[in-house]
N, C-alpha and C positions, 0 to 999 in steps of 0.2 A: 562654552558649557561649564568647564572649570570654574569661571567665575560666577555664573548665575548660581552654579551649586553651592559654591560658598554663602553667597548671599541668602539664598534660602536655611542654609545652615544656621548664622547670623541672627536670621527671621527665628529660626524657630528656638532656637536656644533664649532667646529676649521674649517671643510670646509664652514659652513651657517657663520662665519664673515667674511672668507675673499670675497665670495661669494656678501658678501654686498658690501668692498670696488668690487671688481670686476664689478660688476652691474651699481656702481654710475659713475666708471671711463670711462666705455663704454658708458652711458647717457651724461656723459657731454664731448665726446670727448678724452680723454687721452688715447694715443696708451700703449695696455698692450703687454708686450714682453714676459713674460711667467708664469707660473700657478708651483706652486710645492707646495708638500702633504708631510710633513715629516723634521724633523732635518737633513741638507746636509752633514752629513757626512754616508762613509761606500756604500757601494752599493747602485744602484738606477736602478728604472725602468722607459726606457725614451720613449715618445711615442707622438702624435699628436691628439691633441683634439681640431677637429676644425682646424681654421685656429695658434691656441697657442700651442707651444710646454708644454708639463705636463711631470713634474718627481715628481716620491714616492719614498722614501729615506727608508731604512731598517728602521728606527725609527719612524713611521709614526704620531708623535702627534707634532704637527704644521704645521704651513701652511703660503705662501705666496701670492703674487699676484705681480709681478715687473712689474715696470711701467716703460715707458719711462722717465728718469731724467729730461732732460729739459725741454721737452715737459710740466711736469709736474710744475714745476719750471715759467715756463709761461705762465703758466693760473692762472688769479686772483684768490686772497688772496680764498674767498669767495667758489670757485670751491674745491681749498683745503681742504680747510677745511670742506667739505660736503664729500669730498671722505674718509679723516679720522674719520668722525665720523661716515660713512655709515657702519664699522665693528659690533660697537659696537651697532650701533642703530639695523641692524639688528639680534643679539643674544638677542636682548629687545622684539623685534618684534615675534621672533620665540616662544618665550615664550608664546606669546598673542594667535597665529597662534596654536601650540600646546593644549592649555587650551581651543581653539573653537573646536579644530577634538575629543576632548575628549569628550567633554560637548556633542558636537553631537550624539557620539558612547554611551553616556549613557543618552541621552533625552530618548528614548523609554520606558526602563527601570524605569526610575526616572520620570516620566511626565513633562521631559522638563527640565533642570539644565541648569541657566545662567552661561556663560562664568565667569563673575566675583567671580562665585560661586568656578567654581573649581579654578582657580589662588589662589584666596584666602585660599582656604582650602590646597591647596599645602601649603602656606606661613605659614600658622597656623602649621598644622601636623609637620611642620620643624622645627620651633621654638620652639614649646613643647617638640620636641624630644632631642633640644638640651638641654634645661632646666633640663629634666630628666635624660639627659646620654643616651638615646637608638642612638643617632648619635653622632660620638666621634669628639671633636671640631677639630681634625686634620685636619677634610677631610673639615670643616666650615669656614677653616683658620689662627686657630689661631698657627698652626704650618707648615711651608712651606712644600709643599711634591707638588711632580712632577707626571708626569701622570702614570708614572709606581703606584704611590701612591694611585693617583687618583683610579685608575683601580682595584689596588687592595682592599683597602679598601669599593672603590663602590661596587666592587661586592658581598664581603662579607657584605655588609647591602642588599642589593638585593637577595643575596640568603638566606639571615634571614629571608624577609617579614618586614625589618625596615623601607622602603625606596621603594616604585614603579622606575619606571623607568623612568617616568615622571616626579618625583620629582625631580630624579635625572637632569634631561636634563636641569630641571629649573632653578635648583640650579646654575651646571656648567656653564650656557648660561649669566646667572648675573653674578655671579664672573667672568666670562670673560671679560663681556661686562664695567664691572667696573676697574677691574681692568686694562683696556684697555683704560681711562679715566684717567687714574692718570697722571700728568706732566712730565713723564721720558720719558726724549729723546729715542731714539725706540718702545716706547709704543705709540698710537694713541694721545693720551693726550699727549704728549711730542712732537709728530710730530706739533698738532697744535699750541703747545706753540713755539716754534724754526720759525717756519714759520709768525707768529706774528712778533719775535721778527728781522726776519731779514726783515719785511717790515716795519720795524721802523729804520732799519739801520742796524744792525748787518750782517756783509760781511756769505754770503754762502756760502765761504770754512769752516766758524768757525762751522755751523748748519750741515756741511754734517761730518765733522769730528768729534763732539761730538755723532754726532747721532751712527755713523759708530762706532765710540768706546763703547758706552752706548750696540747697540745690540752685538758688541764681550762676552763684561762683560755678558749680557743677555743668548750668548748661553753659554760660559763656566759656570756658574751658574746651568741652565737647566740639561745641562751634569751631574755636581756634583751632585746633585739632585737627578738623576735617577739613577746614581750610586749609590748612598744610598740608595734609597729605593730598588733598588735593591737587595742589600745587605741586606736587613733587610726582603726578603722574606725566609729566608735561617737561 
């Protein structure tokens, strides 16, 4: 159970960002052409949601949102840039959102617990734990590992009792949302850098070809990854 919860955790922390650009694009206008849940390669389940076509791919940990190219492409700097950060802002947010349905679900109990009370005590309990070694810095970072990783190692601190499940979700929903932030062309942060840099001149075949190259390097990376870690359940 430990592990399925993680993995829904996983799930839903990869559908609430793109869900956020999702959200922004539709507010300001930008035609979305389709929704998919999962790494594209290997089997897929294709289906209609709404008026968007949705596929879940056998490997289900990532997620897109395709947008109309040009359409997107022509709409100010400014629009952009709010749809790229809308992923990330929204795994920020989910965080906040989560730490109020908690604090509620234990005000009875507790005579009332501020919101900032449990975020923060998530933040604390996580830090100590890494301090001490009861959360192994793998899963903190400081060793790459893929969601097979992820999955595995969450569950095993969730079914120890090192780690709730909510710590968990907080944990992943930041490191997402951050590292979704960084400058690299196909990350969020890289989207808005490129799109800067071609409203200052730089031609938009150059921005769509590094980008398109940066997320190839991005999936084969992911792949090896989970290869590994796969391999290391064994």
């Amino acid at each position: 159970m430990a592990v399925l919860g993680t993995i829904l955790v996983l799930l839903a922390v990869l559908t609430i960002h793109e869900f956020g650009h999702f959200v922004m694009c539709v507010r300001l206008g930008i035609p979305v052409k389709s929704l998919h849940l999962g790494i594209p390669i290997g089997p897929q389940l294709r289906f209609q949601l709404g008026k968007y076509p949705f596929t879940i791919s056998l490997l289900p940990f990532g997620a897109a949102v395709v947008v109309d190219n040009e359409a997107m492409w022509r709409a100010p700097l400014w629009k952009r840039v709010l749809i790229m950060l809308a992923g990330p802002g929204a795994n920020f947010f989910s965080v906040v959102i989560a730490g109020m349905i908690v604090s509620w679900s234990l005000a009875g109990a507790l005579g009332g617990l501020a919101v900032i009370g449990v975020v923060a005590g998530v933040v604390i309990k996580f830090v100590a734990a890494l301090i001490d070694g009861t959360i192994p810095l793998a899963l903190a970072g400081s060793q790459v590992v893929g969601p097979v990783g992820i999955v595995a190692q969450g569950g095993e601190l969730v079914a120890s009792g090192k780690m709730e499940l909510f710590s968990l979700f907080a944990m992943i929903s930041v490191w997402l949302g951050l590292t979704n932030l960084l400058p690299i062309p196909g990350l969020d942060g890289g989207q808005v850098a490129t799109n800067i840099l071609v409203s200052l001149g730089m031609p938009r075949k150059w921005a769509n070809t590094l980008t398109y190259a940066c997320l190839g390097l991005l999936l084969v990376f992911i792949l090896a990854i989970t290869v590994r870690d796969i391999a290391n359940l064994f």
